[in-house]
N, C-alpha and C positions, 0 to 999 in steps of 0.2 A: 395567538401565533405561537404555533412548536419551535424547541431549538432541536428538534429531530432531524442530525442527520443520516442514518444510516440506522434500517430497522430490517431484522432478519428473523423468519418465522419458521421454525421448522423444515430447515437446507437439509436436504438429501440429496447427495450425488455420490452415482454408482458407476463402474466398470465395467460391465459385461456384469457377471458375478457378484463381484467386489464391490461391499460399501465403503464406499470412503466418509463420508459424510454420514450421520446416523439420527437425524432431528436436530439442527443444529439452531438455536435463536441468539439473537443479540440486538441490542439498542447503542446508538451513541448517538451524545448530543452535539452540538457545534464547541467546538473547546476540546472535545475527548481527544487522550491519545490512550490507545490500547493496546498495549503488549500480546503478544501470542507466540505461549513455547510449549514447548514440547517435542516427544521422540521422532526421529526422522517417521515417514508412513502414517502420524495422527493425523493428516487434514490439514493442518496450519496451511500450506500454499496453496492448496484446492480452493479451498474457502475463500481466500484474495481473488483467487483464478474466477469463482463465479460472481463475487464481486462485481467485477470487472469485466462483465462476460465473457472473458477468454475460455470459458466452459459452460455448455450446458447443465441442466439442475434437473431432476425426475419429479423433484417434488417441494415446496414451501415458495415464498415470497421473499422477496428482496425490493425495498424503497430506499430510495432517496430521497431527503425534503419530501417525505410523504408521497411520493410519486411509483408504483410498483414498477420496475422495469423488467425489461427483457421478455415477459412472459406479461399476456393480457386474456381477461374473458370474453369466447366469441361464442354467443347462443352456448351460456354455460361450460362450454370445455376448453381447456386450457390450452394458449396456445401461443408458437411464440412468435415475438413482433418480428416485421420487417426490416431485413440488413439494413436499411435506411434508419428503423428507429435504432438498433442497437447500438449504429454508432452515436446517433444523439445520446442513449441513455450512455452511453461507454464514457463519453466528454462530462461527464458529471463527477469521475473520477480519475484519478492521476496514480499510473502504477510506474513502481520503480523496479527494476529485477533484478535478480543475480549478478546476469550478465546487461553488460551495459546498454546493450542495442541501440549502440549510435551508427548513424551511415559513415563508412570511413571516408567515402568519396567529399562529405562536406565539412565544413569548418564548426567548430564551436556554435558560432553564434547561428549559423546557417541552420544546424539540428535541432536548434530551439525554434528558430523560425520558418518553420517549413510546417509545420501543421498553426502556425498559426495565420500565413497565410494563403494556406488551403483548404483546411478546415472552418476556419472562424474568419476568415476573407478580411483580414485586417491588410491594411497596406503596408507597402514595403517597409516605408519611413516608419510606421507605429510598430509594426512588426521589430527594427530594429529595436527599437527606444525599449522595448520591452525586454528582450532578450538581453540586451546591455543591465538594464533594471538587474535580472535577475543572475547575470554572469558577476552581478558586481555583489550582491547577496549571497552567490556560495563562495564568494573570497576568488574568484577569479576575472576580475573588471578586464585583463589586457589579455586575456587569453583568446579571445573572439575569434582572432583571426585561425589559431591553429586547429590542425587535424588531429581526430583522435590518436593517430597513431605519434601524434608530437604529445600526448599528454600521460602525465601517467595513472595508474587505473583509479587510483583517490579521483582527482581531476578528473577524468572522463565519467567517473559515478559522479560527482559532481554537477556536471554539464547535465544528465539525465536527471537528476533531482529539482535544477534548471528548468528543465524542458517540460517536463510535469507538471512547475508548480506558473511556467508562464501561460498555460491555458485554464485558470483560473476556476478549477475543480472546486466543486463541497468536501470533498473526502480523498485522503491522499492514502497511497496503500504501498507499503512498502515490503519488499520480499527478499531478509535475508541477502540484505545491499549492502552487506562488507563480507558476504562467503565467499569471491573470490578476490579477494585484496591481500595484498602484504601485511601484515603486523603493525608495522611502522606506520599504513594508511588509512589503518582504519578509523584511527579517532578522528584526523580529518574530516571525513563524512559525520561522524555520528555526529559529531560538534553541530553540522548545519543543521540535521534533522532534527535536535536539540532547539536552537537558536528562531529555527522558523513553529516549533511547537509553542514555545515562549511565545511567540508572535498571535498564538491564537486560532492554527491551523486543526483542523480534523484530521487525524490520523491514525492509522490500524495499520500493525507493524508486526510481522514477522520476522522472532529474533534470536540468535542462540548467543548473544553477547546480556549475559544476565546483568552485570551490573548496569549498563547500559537501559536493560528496560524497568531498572527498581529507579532508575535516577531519571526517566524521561513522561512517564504513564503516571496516568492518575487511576487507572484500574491495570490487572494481568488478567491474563485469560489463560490458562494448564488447560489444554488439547492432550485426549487420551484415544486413541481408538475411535476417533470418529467424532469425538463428544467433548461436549467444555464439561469437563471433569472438576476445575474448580475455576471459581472468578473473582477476585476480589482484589482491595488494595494492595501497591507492591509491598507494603511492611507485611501485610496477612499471608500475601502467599510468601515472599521469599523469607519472612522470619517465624511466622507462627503454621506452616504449612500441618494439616491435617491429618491426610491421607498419609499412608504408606507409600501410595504411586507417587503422588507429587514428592515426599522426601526421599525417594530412590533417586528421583530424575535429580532433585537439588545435591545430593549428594557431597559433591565434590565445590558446592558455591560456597562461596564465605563471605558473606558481610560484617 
């Protein structure tokens, strides 16, 4: 039995023109958390993006638990699954984004529990008990009842991180989930995305809070122009960095 969660074989994804992706592979096991930085336009969010199939791919493999998704072979040519499989394959992983993408029209606990009782057809009563579960795991147990616009943006990324993690994903992906926060709100978040790694969780994380991903990741990944340019432990890349590209980009870090 693999602890393979998450195997990526040569990701290509283009624009018209433009490669964004340039043969992209990667492995992670159940347990991984994996950093991903680099210059804005290298790929780092595409790459969550095709994850999570919020994009199509031209060319490689993506698995989950050993399972390829999004794309299958029909009489040899490649081709991709039906809207119906993607959302199956899609619920295999949990994406977090910039921007919060809660419904303002429902409450806290409502925005956790709306794909859980639409999607995974839990009942209303479990549906709660669940969302309470995890409203009281990002440090917000009595907030249930309020509206995103009652919370402030720590809090509502909060609730999404929440909502994510109560559909009970293999792999949680998270996209640069403190770029639009205050200062002051950021470590709030990173603390939970911390706390529930500890826990044991699968995660691939797109980050530009470097200290952040030398203290959270047991591998980094330096995204250059489409390509993992380097990959290793956070003491290798953020202290013994090799390249000239990766210590341009480190630059200004200091540990």
């Amino acid at each position: 039995m693999t602890n393979r969660v998450l195997e990526i074989s040569n990701l290509e994804k283009s624009y018209g023109d433009h490669k964004v992706l340039k043969g992209v592979s990667l492995a992670m096991d159940k347990g991984d958390v994996i950093s991903v930085i680099g210059s804005s336009g290298s790929g780092k969010t595409t790459l969550l993006r095709c994850v999570n199939l919020l994009e199509d791919f031209q060319e490689g493999v993506i698995k989950i638990d050993g399972k390829e998704i999004g794309y299958e072979d029909v009489k040899g040519k490649r081709t991709k699954v039906s809207a119906k499989q993607v959302t199956k394959d899609r619920a295999l992983t949990g994406m977090v984004f910039q921007s919060f993408n809660l419904f303002p029209h429902l409450s806290a606990a409502e925005n956790i529990t709306l794909a859980l009782k639409k999607v995974q057809k839990k009942s209303k009563e479990e549906s709660a008990e669940i969302a309470q579960h995890w409203l009281e795991r990002v440090g917000l147990p009595d907030r249930g009842t309020s509206f995103p616009g009652q919370l402030s943006g720590g809090q509502q990324q909060r609730v999404a991180i929440a909502r994510a993690l109560a559909m009970n994903p293999k792999l949680m992906l998270f996209d640069e989930v403190t770029s639009a926060l205050d200062p002051e709100l950021i470590n709030e978040v990173l603390d939970v995305i911390k706390s529930v790694a500890a826990d044991g969780m699968t995660m691939l994380i797109v980050t530009h809070e470097m200290r952040f991903a030398y203290e959270v990741s047991n591998q980094v990944i330096f995204m250059n122009d489409g390509l993992i340019a380097e990959q290793g432990t956070p003491d290798a890349i953020f202290k013994n960095a090799s390249s000239d590209r990766l210590n341009a980009f480190l630059k200004n870090t200091k540990f």
